[in-house]
C-alpha positions as CSV (number, residue, x, y, z in Angstrom):
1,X,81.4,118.9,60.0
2,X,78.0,119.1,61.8
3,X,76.1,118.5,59.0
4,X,78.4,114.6,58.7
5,X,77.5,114.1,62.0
6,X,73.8,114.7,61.7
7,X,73.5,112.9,58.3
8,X,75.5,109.7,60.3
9,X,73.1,110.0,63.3
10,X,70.2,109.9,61.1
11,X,71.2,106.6,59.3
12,X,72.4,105.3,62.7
13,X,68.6,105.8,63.6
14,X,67.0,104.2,60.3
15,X,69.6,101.0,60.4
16,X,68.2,101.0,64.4
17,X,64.9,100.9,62.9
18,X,65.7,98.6,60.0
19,X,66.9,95.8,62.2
20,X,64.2,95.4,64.7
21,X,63.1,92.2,66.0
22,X,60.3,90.2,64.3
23,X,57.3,89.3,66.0
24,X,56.6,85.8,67.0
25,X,52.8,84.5,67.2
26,X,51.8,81.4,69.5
27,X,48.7,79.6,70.0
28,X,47.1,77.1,72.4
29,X,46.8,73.5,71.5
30,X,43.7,71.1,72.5
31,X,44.6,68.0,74.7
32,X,45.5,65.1,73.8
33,X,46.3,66.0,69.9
34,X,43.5,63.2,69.1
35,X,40.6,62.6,70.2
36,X,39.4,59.4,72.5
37,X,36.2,58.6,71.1
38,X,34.1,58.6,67.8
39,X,32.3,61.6,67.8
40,X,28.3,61.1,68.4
41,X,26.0,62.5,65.8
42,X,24.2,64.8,68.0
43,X,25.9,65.8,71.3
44,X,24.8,67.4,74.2
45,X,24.8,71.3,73.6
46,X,27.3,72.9,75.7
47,X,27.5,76.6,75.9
48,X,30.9,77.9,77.4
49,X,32.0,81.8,78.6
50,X,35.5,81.9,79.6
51,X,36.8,85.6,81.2
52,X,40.6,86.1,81.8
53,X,41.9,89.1,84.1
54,X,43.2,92.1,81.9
55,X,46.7,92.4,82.9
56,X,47.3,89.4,80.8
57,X,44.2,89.9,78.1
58,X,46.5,91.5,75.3
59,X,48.3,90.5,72.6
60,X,51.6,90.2,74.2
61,X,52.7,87.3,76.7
62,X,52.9,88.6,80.0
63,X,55.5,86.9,82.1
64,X,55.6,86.9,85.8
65,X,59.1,88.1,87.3
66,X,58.2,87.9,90.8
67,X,55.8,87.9,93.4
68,X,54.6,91.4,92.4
69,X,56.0,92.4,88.5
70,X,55.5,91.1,85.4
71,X,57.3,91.7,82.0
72,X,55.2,92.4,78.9
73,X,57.0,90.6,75.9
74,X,56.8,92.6,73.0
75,X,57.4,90.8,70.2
76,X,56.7,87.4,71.5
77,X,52.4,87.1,70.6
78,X,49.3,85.8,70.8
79,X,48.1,84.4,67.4
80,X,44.2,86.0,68.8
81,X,42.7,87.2,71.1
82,X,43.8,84.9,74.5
83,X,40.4,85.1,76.1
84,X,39.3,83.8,72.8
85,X,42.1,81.4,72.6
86,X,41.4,79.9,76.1
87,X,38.1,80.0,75.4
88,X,38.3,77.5,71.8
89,X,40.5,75.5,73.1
90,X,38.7,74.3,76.2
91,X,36.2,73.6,74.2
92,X,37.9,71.6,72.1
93,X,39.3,69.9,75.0
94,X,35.9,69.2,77.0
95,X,34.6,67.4,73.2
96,X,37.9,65.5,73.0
97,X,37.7,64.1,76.6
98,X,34.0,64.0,75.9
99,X,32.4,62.8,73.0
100,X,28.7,63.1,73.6
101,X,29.5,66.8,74.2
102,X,29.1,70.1,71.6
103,X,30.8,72.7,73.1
104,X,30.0,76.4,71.9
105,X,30.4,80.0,73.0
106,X,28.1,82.7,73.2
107,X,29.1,84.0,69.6
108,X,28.9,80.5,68.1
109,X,25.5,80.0,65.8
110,X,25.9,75.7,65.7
111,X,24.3,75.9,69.4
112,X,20.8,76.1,70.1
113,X,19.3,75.8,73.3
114,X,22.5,74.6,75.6
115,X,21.7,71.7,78.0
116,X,24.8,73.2,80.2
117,X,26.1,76.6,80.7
118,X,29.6,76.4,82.2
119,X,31.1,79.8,83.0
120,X,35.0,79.9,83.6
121,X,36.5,82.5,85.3
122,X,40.1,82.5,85.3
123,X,41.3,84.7,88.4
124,X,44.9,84.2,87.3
125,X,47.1,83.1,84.7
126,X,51.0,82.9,85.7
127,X,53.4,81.8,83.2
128,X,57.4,81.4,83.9
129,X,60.3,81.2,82.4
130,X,61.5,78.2,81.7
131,X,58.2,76.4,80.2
132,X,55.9,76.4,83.6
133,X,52.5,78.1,83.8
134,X,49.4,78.1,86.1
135,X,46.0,79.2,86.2
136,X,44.0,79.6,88.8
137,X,40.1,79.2,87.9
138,X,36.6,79.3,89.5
139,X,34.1,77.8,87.3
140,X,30.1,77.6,87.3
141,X,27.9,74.8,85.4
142,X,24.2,74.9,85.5
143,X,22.2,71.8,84.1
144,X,19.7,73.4,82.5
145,X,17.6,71.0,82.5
146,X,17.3,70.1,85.6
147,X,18.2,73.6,87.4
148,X,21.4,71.6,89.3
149,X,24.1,74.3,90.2
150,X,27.8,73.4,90.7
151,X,30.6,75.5,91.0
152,X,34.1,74.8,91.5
153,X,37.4,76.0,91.5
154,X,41.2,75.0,91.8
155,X,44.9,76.1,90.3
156,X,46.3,73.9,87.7
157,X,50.0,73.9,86.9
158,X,52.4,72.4,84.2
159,X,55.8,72.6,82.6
160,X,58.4,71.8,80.4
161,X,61.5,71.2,80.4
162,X,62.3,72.9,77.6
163,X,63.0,77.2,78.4
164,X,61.3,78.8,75.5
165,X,58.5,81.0,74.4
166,X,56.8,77.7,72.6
167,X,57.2,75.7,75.6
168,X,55.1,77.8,78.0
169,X,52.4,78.3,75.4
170,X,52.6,74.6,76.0
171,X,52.3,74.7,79.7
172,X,49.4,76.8,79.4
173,X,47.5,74.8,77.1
174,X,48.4,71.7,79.1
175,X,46.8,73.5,82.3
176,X,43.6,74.2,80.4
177,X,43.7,70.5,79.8
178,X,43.9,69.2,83.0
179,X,41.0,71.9,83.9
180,X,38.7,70.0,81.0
181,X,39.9,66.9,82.8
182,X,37.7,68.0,85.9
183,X,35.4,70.0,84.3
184,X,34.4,66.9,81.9
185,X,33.6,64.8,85.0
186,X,31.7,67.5,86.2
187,X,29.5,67.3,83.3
188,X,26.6,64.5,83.9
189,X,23.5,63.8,82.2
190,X,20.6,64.7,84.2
């Protein structure tokens, strides 16, 4: 009789195992899905570092729950890195909005000497249930050229009305949009 029951429990725990849930992998989209302008031959070298805070630098989305917890979604992912994510698609962004641009990072051979250096440093990133997310930035752009400093900072929210996974990997690439909104206006030729 013991030996049924252990030989039961054991395929109890490999069906467990067997039916697991399947990851899901998300990205971050550039904004708007086309770009405004012809692209210019040569554009203005653009060299872009982007940090994130580590709670939510992992593969996992991290949702807030409340003022104070989060919940760490296992099987719902980040297709890369998200620091690296946030980071290529702000660039992409900042040439869409801006055609005269070539944005780079710092691992990225097709930039030589960069006319700007813009340094993003996201202090938070808050996405919610229900397709709504935030970021709240500080960001740094030196002219090279000319030695002009600015910095900046401001929180940028979105959502969606629809409640899924998708959506608020939406909501966050929408936020990193409206930040290349500002941060493209910020960018003037010296």
């Amino acid at each position: 009789m013991k030996r049924g029951s252990l030989l039961l429990c054991c395929l109890w725990l490999l069906q467990a195992c067997a039916t697991s849930r399947p990851d899901h992998f998300y990205i971050l989209t550039a904004q708007p899905a086309e770009m405004s302008e012809k692209r210019t031959a040569s554009g203005t070298p653009v060299w872009l570092s982007v940090t994130l805070p580590s709670p939510v630098d992992r593969p996992e989305m991290v949702f807030n729950t409340g003022v104070d917890g989060v919940a760490v979604f296992e099987h719902e992912r980040w297709a890369a890195p998200l620091s690296d994510l946030f980071a290529q698609t702000l660039a992409r962004d900042l040439e869409r909005r801006r055609a005269d641009l070539l944005v780079a990072g710092r691992s990225d051979g097709r930039l030589g000497a960069a006319a700007f250096k813009v340094t993003i440093d996201v202090v938070q990133v808050s996405l919610f249930k229900g397709g709504r997310a935030s970021i709240e930035t500080h960001w740094r752009i030196l002219d090279v050229r000319t030695g002009k400093d600015t910095t900046g900072g401001d929180v940028f929210g979105a959502g969606s009305k629809e409640d899924s996974y998708a959506a608020a990997a939406q909501a966050l690439s929408d936020c990193l949009g409206l930040l290349a909104d500002r941060l493209a206006a910020q960018l003037t030729a010296g």
